[in-house]
N, C-alpha and C positions, 0 to 999 in steps of 0.2 A: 792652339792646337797645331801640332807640326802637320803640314800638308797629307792627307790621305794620296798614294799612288796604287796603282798592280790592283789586282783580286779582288774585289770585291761581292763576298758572296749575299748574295736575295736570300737568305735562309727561307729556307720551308717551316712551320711550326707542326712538327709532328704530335699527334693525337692516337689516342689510343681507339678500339673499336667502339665505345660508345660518347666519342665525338670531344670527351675532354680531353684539354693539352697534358700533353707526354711530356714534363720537367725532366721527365732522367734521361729521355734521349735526347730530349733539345740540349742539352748536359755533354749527352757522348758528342753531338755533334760537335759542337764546338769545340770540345781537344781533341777530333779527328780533322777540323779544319785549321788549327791549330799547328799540329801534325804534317801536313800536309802543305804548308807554306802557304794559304788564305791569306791576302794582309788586311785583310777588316770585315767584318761581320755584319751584315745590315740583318734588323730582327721587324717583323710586323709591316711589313711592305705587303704589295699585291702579292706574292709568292707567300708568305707567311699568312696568308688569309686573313689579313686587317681586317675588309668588311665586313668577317662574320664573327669574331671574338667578339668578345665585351668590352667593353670600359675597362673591368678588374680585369680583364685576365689581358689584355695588351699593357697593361702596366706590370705586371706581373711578368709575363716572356721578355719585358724588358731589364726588370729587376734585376733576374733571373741569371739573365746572358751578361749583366753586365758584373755581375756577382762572380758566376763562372769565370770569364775571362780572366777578374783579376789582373786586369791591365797586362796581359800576353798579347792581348789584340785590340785595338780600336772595335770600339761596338757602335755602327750607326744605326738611332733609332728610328722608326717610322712614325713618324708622329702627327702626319698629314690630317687634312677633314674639310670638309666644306663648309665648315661652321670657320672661323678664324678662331672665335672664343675656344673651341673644342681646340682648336690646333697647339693656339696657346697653353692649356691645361695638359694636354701631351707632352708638351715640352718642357714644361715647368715640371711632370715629372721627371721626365728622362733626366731632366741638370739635376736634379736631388737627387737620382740616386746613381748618378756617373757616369753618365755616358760620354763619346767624346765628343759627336758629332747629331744632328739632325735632321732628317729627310724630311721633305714638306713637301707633297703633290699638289701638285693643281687642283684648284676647289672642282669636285665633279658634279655634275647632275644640275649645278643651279645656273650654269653659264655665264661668268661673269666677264665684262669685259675687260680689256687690256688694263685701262686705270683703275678699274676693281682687282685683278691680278695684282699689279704692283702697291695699292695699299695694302693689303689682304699677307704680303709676305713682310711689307714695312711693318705692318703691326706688329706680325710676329718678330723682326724682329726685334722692334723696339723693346718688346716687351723679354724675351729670351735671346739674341743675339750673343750673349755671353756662352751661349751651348752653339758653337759653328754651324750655322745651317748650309745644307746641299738643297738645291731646287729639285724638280721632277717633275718634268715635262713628258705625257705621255698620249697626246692628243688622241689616240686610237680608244684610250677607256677615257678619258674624263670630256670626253668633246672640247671643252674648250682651248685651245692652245697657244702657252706663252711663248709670244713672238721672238723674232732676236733682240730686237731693238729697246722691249722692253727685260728681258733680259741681263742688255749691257748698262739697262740705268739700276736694275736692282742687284748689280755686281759693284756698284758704289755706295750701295747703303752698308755698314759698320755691323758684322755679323754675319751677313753673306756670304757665303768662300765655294762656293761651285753652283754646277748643273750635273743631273741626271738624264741625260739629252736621250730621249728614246726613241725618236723619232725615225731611227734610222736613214737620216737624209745627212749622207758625206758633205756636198755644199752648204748645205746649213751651219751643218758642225764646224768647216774650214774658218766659214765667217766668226762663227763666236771665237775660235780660236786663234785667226787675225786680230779680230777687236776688243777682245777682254781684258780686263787689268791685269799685272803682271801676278797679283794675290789668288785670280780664281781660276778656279779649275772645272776641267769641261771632263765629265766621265757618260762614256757610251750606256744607254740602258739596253741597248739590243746586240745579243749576242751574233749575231748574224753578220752584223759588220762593225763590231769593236775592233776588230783589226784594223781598219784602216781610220779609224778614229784615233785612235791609239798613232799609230805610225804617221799622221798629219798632226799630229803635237797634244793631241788632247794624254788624260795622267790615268785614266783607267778603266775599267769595266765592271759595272755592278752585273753580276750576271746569274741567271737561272743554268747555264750548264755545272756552273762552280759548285753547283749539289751532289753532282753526281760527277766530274772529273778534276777536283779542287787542285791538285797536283799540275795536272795540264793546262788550267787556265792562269792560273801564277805564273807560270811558265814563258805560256803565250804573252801576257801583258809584262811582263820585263823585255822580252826579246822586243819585241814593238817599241815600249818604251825609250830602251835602249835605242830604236833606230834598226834592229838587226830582222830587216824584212825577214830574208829567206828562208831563219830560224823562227819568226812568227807566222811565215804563212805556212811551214809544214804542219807546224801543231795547225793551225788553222783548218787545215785539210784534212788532216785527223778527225777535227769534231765538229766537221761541217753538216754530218748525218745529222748530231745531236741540237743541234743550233735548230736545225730544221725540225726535226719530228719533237721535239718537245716540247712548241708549238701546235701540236697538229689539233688538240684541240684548245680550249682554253687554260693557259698558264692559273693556276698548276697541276691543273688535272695530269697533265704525262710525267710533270717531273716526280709528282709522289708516286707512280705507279711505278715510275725506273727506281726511285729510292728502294722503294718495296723491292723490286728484285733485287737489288744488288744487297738485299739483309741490313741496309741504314736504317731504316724507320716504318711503320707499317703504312698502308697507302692510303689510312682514311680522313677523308672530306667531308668538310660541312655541306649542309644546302644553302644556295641552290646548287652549287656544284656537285658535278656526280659521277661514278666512277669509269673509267676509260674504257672507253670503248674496244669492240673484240678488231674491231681493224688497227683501232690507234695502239693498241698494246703486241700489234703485228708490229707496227710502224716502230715505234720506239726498242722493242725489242732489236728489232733487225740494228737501229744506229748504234744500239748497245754493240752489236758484237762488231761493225764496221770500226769503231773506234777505239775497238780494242779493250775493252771495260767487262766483257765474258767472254 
C-alpha cells in the first residue's frame, strides 16, 4: 500500500428514520468527499457507529464504500473488537472485498494488559497483515491504553504501518514520532490538535470535522504537512468552534446533527445514543456559522 497522508475522513453511517443504514447516501457521501479533496475514507469506526450495527451490515458499509470508491479513494476499514477472533473475521472480510487499509482499536471493556495488547494485534496481524493495518489508540472509550513503548515494538511486526493516536497528548505523539521506523506513520485521532501533530512530523488526521468541512480539512493537513504553519494555523482557527462543539456531547451525536443541517444526511442514531440536545444544537449551530459553513 502506498503510504496513506492529509484527510482522513471518520465517515458517519447515515441511516434513515427507522434506524436502517442509508446505502444511497453513504453513496453520495463519498463522491461528495471525493469532490472535495478527502484523501481517504475510514468507514465503521466510532463515528460510523460500529457498536451498534451488526455483523451483516458493518460488512456490508464496508462492501459498499469500497465498491463505491472504485479505487478514487483509499477506503480504511474499521474492523476493530475486543474479541481478536472477531477482529480477525473483520478483516479477513475487508481484504476480500478491497479495502486498502485496516483500523484495529484497542480491545475495549475487557482491559487487557500491555503483553495482551501486543499479541492481540500480532495475531491480527499474522493472521491479515497482507491488508495494512493502522492502530487506534483511544484510551478515553476503551480504558485500556497502548503505551508508546509498546507501540514501537508492534511497529516491527510485518503488516503494521501506523497509529491512530488519539490521545491528544503533543509529547506523546513527538516521542512516537522520534522513535518509530522510518515505514510507520503516526496520524492524530483528535481534531483539536492534529495541527500540531501534523506540523511535528506526524502524516495525518483521521477526523470527525472532515464530515462536515472536508475541503478545509484537506486543506489544513497539507499546509501542516507541508511544514506551512501559518497557512495551517488560519484554517486551524477557522474550525476551532467545530473541533470543539462537535464534541460537546458524545461523538457522534453533534456531527450527525450538523450533517442534518447542512442537508448531507439525516440525523438519526441508534440506541443508546440519542438525539442532541436543545443546548448542544445551540452550540454546534453557533461553530457552523463561526466557520463559515452557514
Amino acid at each position: 500500500m502506498k503510504p496513506i497522508t492529509g484527510s482522513i475522513v471518520a465517515l458517519v453511517t447515515p441511516m434513515h428514520e427507522d434506524g436502517s443504514v442509508d446505502y444511497a447516501t453513504l453513496r453520495k457521501l463519498i463522491d461528495w468527499h471525493i469532490e472535495q479533496g478527502t484523501d481517504c475514507i475510514g468507514v465503521v469506526g466510532t463515528t460510523g457507529e460500529s457498536p451498534t450495527v451488526t455483523v451483516e451490515e458493518h460488512c456490508e458499509i464496508i462492501r459498499v464504500a469500497v465498491e463505491h470508491a472504485a479505487g478514487r479513494v483509499p477506503i480504511m476499514a474499521g474492523c476493530g473488537g475486543n474479541s481478536t477472533r472477531e477482529a480477525i473475521a473483520l478483516a479477513e472480510f475487508a481484504r476480500k472485498v478491497g479495502a486498502d487499509c485496516q483500523l484495529q482499536v484497542v480491545p475495549y471493556y475487557n482491559k487487557p494488559t500491555q503483553e495482551g495488547l501486543y499479541q492481540h494485534f500480532k495475531a491480527i496481524a499474522e493472521a491479515t497483515g497482507d491488508l495494512p493495518i493502522v492502530l487506534y489508540n483511544v484510551p478515553g472509550r476503551t480504558v485500556a491504553d497502548l503505551l508508546p513503548q509498546t507501540v514501537l515494538r508492534l511497529a516491527e511486526v510485518p503488516g503494521i504501518v501506523g497509529i491512530k493516536e488519539a490521545t491528544g497528548n503533543i509529547e506523546r505523539a513527538q516521542w512516537l514520532i522520534r522513535q518509530r521506523p522510518a515505514h510507520f506513520s503516526i496520524y492524530s485521532g483528535d481534531d483539536a490538535t492534529a495541527v500540531a501533530l501534523m506540523l511535528c512530523g506526524g502524516q495525518g488526521n483521521v477526523s470527525v470535522t472532515a464530515n462536515v468541512a472536508p475541503r478545509l480539512m484537506h486543506e489544513l493537513c497539507a499546509a501542516a504537512i507541508a511544514g506551512d504553519a501559518r497557512r495551517a494555523m488560519r484554517i486551524q482557527m477557522q474550525l476551532l468552534p467545530l473541533h470543539q462543539q462537535l464534541f460537546v456531547e458524545a461523538n457522534p451525536i453533534p456531527v450527525k446533527w450538523a450533517m442534518a443541517r447542512l442537508g448531507l444526511c439525516g440525523p438519526t442514531l441508534r440506541l443508546p445514543l440519542t438525539p442532541l440536545s436543545s443546548a448542544g444544537q445551540a452550540a454546534v449551530e453557533a461553530a457552523l456559522r463561526e466557520s463559515g459553513l452557514l
